[in-house]
C-alpha positions, 0 to 999 in steps of 0.5 A, a space after each residue: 500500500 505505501 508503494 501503492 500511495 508513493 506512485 500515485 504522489 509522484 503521478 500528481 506531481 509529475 501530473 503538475 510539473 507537466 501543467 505548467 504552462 510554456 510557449 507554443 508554436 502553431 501552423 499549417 503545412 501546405 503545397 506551394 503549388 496547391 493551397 488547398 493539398 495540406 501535408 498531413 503526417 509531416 515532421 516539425 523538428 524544433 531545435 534552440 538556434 546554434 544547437 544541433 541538439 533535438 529539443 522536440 517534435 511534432 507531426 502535422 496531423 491529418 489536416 496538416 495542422 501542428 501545434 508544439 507546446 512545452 517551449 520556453 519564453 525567450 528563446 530562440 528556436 530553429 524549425 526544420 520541416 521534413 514531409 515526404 516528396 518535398 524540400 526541406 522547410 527552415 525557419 527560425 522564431 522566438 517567442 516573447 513573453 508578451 507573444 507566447 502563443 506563436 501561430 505562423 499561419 500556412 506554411 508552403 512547402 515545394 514539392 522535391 525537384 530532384 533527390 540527389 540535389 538535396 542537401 542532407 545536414 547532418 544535425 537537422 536529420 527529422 526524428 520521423 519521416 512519414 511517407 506513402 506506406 513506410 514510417 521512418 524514425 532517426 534513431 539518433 533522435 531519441 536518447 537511450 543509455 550506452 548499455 541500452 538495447 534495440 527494445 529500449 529504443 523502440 519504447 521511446 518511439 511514439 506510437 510503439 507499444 512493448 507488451 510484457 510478453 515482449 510482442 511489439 505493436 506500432 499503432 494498434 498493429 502487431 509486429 509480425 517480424 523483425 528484419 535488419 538491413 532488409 533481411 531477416 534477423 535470426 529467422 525473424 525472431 523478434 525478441 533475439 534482436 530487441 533484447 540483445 542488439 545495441 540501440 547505438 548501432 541503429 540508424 534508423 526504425 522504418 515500419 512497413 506493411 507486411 504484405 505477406 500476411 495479406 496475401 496469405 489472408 485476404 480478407 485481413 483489413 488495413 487495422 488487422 495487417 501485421 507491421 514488419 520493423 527493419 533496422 537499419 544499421 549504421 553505415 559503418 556496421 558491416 560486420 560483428 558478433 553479440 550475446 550473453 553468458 551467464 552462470 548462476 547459484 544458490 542454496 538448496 543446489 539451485 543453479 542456472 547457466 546459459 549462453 547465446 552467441 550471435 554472428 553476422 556479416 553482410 548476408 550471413 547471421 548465426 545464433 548458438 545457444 544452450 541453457 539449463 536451470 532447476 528455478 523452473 525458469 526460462 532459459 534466458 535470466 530467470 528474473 524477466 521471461 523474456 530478458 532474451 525471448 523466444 526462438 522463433 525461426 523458420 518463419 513458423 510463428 507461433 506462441 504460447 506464453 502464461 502470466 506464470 512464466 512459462 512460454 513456448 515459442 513455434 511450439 518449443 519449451 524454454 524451460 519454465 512451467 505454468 504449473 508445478 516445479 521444473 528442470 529444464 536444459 536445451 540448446 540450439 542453432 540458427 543460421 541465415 544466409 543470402 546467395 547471390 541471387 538473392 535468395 533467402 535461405 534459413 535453417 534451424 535446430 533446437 532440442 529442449 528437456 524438461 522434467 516437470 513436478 506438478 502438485 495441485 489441488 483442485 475444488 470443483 463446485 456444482 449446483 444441482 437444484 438443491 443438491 450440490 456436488 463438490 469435488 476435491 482433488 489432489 495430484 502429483 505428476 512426474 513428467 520427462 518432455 524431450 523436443 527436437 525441432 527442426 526448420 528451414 526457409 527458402 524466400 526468392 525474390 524471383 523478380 520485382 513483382 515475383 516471389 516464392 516462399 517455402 517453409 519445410 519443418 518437423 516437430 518430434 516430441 514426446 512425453 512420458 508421465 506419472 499422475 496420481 490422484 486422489 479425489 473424493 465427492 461430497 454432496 450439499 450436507 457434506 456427506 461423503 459420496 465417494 473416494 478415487 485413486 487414480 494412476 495414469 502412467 502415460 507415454 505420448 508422442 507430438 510429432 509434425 511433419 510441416 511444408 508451407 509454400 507461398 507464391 505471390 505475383 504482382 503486375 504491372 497494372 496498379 492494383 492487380 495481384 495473383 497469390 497461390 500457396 500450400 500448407 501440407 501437414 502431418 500428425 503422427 501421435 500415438 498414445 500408450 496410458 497405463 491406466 489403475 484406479 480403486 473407487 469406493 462408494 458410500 452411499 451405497 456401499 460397494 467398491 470398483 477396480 480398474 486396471 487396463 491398457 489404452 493404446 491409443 493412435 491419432 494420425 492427422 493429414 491436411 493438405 491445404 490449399 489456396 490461391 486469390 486474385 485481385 482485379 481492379 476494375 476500375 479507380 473506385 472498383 475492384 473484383 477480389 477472388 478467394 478460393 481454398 480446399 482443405 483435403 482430409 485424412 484423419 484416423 483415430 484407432 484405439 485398442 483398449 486392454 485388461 491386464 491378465 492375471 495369469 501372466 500380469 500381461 495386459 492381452 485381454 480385449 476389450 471390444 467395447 472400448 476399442 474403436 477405429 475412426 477413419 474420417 476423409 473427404 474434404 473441404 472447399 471455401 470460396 469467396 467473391 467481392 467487390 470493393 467500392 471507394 464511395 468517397 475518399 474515407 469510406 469503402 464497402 466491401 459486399 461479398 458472398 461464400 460458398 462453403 461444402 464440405 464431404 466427409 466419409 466417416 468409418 467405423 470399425 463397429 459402426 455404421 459409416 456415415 457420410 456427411 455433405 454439406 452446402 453452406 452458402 452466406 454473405 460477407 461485408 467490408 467496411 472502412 470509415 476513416 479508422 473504423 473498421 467493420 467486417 461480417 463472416 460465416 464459416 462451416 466448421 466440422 466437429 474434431 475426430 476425437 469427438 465422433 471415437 463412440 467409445 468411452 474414455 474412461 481414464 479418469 472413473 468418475 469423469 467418464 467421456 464418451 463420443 457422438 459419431 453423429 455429430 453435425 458440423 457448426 456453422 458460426 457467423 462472426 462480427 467484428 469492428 476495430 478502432 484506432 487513433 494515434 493522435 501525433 498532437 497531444 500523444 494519446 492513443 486510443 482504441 475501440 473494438 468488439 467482436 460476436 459470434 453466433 454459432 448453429 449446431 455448436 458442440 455441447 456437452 451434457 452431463 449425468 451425474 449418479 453417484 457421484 459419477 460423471 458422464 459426458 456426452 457431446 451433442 450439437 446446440 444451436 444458441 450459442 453466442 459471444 460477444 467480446 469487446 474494449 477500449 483502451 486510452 494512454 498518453 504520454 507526457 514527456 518534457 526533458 528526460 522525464 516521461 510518464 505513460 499513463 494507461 485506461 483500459 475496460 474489456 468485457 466477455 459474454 456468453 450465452 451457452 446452454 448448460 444440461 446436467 442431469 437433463 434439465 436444460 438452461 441458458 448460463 450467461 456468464 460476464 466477465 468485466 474487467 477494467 484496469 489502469 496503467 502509470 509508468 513514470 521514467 525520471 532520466 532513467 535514474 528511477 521508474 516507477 510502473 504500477 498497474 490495477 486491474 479488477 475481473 468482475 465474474 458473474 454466471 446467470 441461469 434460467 432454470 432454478 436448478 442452477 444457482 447464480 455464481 459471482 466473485 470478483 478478482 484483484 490484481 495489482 502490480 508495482 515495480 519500482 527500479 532505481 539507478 543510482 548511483 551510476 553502477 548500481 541498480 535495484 529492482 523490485 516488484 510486489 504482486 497482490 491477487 484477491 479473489 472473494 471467492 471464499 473456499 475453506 482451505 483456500 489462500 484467497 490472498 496470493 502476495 509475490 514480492 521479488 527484489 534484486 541488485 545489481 552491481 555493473 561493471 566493465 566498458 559499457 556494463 558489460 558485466 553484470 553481478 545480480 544478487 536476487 531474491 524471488 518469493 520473498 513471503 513465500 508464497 508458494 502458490 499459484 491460483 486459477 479460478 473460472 466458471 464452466 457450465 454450472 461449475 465454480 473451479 479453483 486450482 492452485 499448484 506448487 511454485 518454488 518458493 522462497 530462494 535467493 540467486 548470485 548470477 554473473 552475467 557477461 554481455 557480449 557486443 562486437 560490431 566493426 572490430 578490428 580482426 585479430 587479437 583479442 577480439 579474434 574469438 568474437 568476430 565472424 
């Protein structure tokens, strides 16, 4: 609370120090030629006359309006007007006491005769360019720390958000990759050059349209585009090496060591790393996840991260666990080249290790009329996860209007596990229903066998464009689970055993395929033609064995729990439109889809079923100035796993069963989006919401006797979602003070039927969140970042068997960090979790404080000695609560604890060295 009161002090005083008021400048930017085309998005850079030191800047907004405050009385300033495809404006002005409020009217700028005859001064470089479809920042333009990285320079560029997870968006837009000089960094993995490259190598920051991902997905609107950052290196950067080193103790035979090396020369990049640790951390600096970031190369960019820690990068672990306590080592390499006929080629290794403890207790709640059905479970599971993951990329520019992409990868993974868990049911009285031990000794293996191919051509004629690609997949995984368990029933007394086999294989083939053109038919008029097909091949075979007892060997069939499911056919998607630009803002996009789908599903012992399907719906467009609305349908068919009519039975007092008469859904979307970056008074805001409304959806029904569970999946029609927020920040900055201060609000609802016992109710489930940011930076000698936010969690039903559900949850951060004096650093952050939903045995109040201290040494700190200690209060616990159906569920798991940490840390950083000598080693 006292650092809580300490934020909000220092936020009023800030706020104060910010409202004082100073001079300001204010104009209109104009063509020279044409008074009435104002130059919109230009850059005004003010410097104090005689000084080559940017003291401010602002952009003309969508009007060719600037305004520039913070500027102080009686002196004076220099103006350098940068707008794209024009001469250079300069002008210099004082401002009075008497005129402090300085407008200078319209001024005119010429429209560039001829590039090479500019004359570039070197101390009058723009912060920012902003041209037809590329942002330019002057990295020089924005101060940072000598030690500083790529990732702190881009915090300081407006518009540029840096999330937690280290994903990057520019204007709202995610950032899809990270190049340098033009090519892919790495692989393109976004965190290996923001968190190790130095800023003071960039020269500049352009942002551009990634029109891959457009090409990929057509019906992408301009506020769903990913951005690509390129770095720009300085021109004497030809060259050099850089990364890390680390090792690290503690008591309890805690340990931690890594290291990550990077090479690049011209055309040629290489990254080596290998890690290993038991503080169930990531690889790279157990106390910031993602202090290095993922591996994701190849170009196959998927994630998966937790608030807990845990993250996976293209579906690799880094070590670390959202759940239980973990072991974890691995290692890796990545190379990069460009041939001299400009084709990109990528290729990239990685193995990952992880023997995971996982200790959890969970309290499931159930309302059933006036009976209730509360679960408590405890488990321990042991598991081993080895991962090898093998990628390459081939990009060909085959001309300038041509290119072809391939992307071979292959995922081998597997993962052999111990669980076992003891649960009891009791009703509303507390009596006792039933006991469970559980013991699952589960073999699995996650393989993927991958080829991506893309290819784009552009022609000649504006607008016109042909795109064909191809996503070829396979899945083996088979499934071996051991599975014995002992029931004792109460109520009515009487006992149950189960001791078998489940031999379980899945093996999933997709061919996807798809192809679009593009055909403007006019200025205002464009024909878009979308086509894909999806072939199919799935199959699910599962044996399921009892153990003999005459020789222990699990040889005895079960036919009713044995069952091969064959599904093939395939899939096709068809979408028509046309584009109309109504007026200069406002564009509508009508178009129509056609979906079919044939599947053949076969049974072993079962009837076959065919499936065919016709699906036919709109579709709508529609962009307003930074308003985006989009409407869509979709056929979707129910996962194989879901037609398998055989009891899963794993877990016998939550049995699962199949329906191989299943439909498949059909969903309709809408969504809108918007956006603004005000470059005048530094605020950013944006709006968006997103619904769904789904026909002949998958529900599960439940029956409960005797405290036994079992599922039964059918299709539901009624089943929506809407989902929506807004957020607001501002940015304050006058010298080298800057505070950031943040609102938010999102909002979830559901409407889904529930059936438990065969009665039948809608549950409206809410769920409200809002939540609040500030994060004050004082010279970079001392940050203060706090954030608050509340979920609001509440379930609603029809019928009265079900019992209304509300409980709300707290969630507050603050971290302060303090750089003072110059080699030291202190850090440290304080976590709260409050939920009121009160459960007896349960810690409702879950408090994390961490600190550390770092002492820095050696030329540009490149050595770093960090004493940390993580979990002060131990506390021990990590706690999730959600509602399902009619249920309450509350988990909490095991974390480390309580333990302090000594690491070293050497960062290495060698660009345009001399060769030979010492520096022999890290040059490449």
């Amino acid at each position: 609370m006292k650092k809580l009161l300490l934020s909000i002090a220092l936020t009023l005083v800030i706020f104060n120090l910010f409202a004082q008021k100073n001079g300001s400048i204010t104009g209109i930017l104009a063509d020279s030629a044409n008074h009435k085309t104002t130059l919109n998005y230009s850059t005004v850079s003010v410097y104090k006359v005689g000084d080559s030191i940017l003291s401010t800047y602002k952009l003309s907004d969508d009007k060719g309006v600037f305004k520039i405050n913070g500027l102080t009385i009686g002196v004076k300033y220099r103006l350098v007007v940068t707008a794209w495809q024009y001469g250079t404006y300069r002008k210099e002005v004082e401002l009075t006491a008497a005129n402090p409020a300085l407008n200078l009217g319209t001024l005119y700028l010429s429209v560039k005769a001829n590039d090479l005859n500019e004359v570039v001064i070197s101390g009058e470089r723009p912060p920012v360019i902003v041209r037809k479809d590329t942002i330019e920042f002057n990295a020089e333009s924005f101060k940072t720390l000598p030690s500083a990285v790529v990732e702190d320079l881009l915090k300081k560029l407006p518009g540029v958000a840096i999330a937690a997870d280290g994903s990057i968006q520019v204007n709202g837009k995610a950032v899809s990759k990270i190049l340098v000089d033009g090519k892919e960094f790495f692989g393109g993995d976004q965190q290996i050059a923001t968190k190790n490259l130095p800023a003071n190598i960039i020269d500049k920051v352009q942002v551009v349209d990634d029109k891959q991902a457009k090409r990929r997905d057509p019906d992408l609107t301009a506020a769903e585009i990913p951005q690509i950052i390129n770095l720009k290196l300085k021109k004497a950067i030809k060259k050099g090496a850089f990364g890390k080193l680390y090792a690290g103790g503690g008591l309890k035979d805690l340990y931690q060591a890594g290291g990550l090396m990077n090479f690049f020369r011209d055309t040629t990049q290489v990254s080596i790393l290998a890690y290993g640790n038991n503080i169930n951390q990531p690889g790279f600096n157990p106390n910031d996840v993602q202090r290095i970031g993922g591996f994701s190369r190849s170009g196959v960019n998927s994630m998966m991260m937790t608030s807990g820690g845990y993250f996976e990068f293209n579906g690799i672990n880094f070590g670390g666990s959202y759940n239980g306590v973990q072991t974890s080592s691995g290692g890796g390499f990545n190379f990069n080249t460009l041939t001299k006929k400009g084709i990109k080629i990528n290729t990239q290794y990685f193995f990952g290790r992880s023997d995971n403890l996982l200790e959890k207790l969970t309290n499931t709640n159930q309302t059933l009329g006036t009976d209730r059905l509360i679960t408590n479970a405890s488990e321990n599971t042991n598991s081993l996860i080895l991962k090898h993951n093998i990628g390459g990329k081939l990009d060909w520019q085959i001309d300038s209007l041509t290119q072809l992409t391939i992307e071979p990868a292959i995922v081998l993974s597997s993962n052999n596990s111990v669980s076992k868990v003891s649960s009891s049911n009791n009703n509303e009285n507390n009596q006792l229903i039933n006991t469970l031990d559980n013991l699952n000794d589960l073999n699995t293996s996650s393989n993927k066998y991958q080829l991506r191919a893309d290819f784009s051509k552009d022609f000649k004629k504006a607008g016109r464009s042909f795109n064909l690609g191809a996503d070829i997949s396979a899945t083996p995984n088979p499934i071996i689970n051991y599975n014995r368990s002992s029931s004792v029933f109460y109520l009515t007394p009487s006992t149950s055993e189960i001791d078998q086999l489940r031999n379980n294989t899945i093996d999933n083939f997709r061919s996807y395929l798809y192809g679009n053109y593009t055909e403007p038919i006019s200025k205002k008029l464009n024909f878009k033609a979308d086509v894909s097909g999806n072939i199919i091949n799935n199959e699910n075979a599962l044996s399921t064995f009892y153990r003999n007892p005459a020789n222990q060997l699990y040889d005895i069939a079960i036919p009713n729990l044995s069952q091969t499911v064959k599904q093939a056919g395939f899939k096709t998607n068809t979408n028509i439109s046309l584009g109309y630009k109504v007026t200069k803002d406002l564009y509508l996009q009508p178009g129509l889809v056609h979906n079919y789908i044939s599947l053949n599903n076969r049974f072993t012992d079962n009837v076959d079923i065919d499936q065919r399907y016709n699906f036919m719906w709109p579709t709508f467009q529609l962009k307003y100035k930074i308003f985006r609305l989009n409407y869509s349908a979709r056929f979707t068919e129910p996962n194989v796993s879901y037609l398998q009519p055989v009891a899963d039975n794993t877990n016998a007092f939550y049995i699962r069963n199949g329906n191989p008469n299943l439909l498949p859904a059909r969903t309709q979307n809408l969504s809108m989006n918007m956006y603004k970056y005000d470059p005048k008074s530094l605020i950013n805001y944006n709006l968006y919401g997103y619904g769904s409304f789904t026909k002949n959806g998958v529900v599960n029904t439940i029956s409960i006797n005797n405290g036994i569970q079992t599922i039964n999946p059918v299709n539901k029609s009624g089943i929506y979602n809407f989902s929506g927020g807004a957020n607001i920040s501002k940015d304050f900055k006058k010298d080298k003070t800057s505070l950031k201060v943040g609102l938010g609000f999102w909002a979830n609802f559901d409407h889904t039927p529930v059936i438990v016992n065969n009665i039948e109710s809608d549950a409206n489930v809410f769920y409200v969140g809002p939540n609040g940011s500030v994060r004050l930076n004082l010279n970079d000698k001392l940050e203060i970042n706090q954030s608050y936010s509340v979920n609001l969690n509440r379930s609603r039903y029809d019928d009265s068997y079900y019992t209304n559900i509300s409980y709300n949850t707290h969630q507050s951060t603050s971290e302060l960090i303090i750089r003072y004096p110059k080699k030291l650093v202190f850090e440290t952050s304080y976590s709260l979790t409050i939920n009121d939903q009160k459960i007896a045995g349960y810690n409702n109040n879950i408090k994390f404080w961490n600190a550390a201290l770092t002492y820095l040494f050696m030329k540009n700190d490149r050595a770093q000695l960090k004493f940390s200690v993580n979990d002060i209060l131990q506390s021990n616990v990590r706690r999730n609560i959600q509602i399902t159906g009619n249920s309450v569920i509350d988990t909490q798991s095991n974390n480390l604890g309580r333990y302090g940490m000594l690491t070293l840390t050497y960062n290495i950083q060698n660009f345009g060295q001399k060769v030979g000598g010492r520096q022999t080693f890290f040059s490449f």
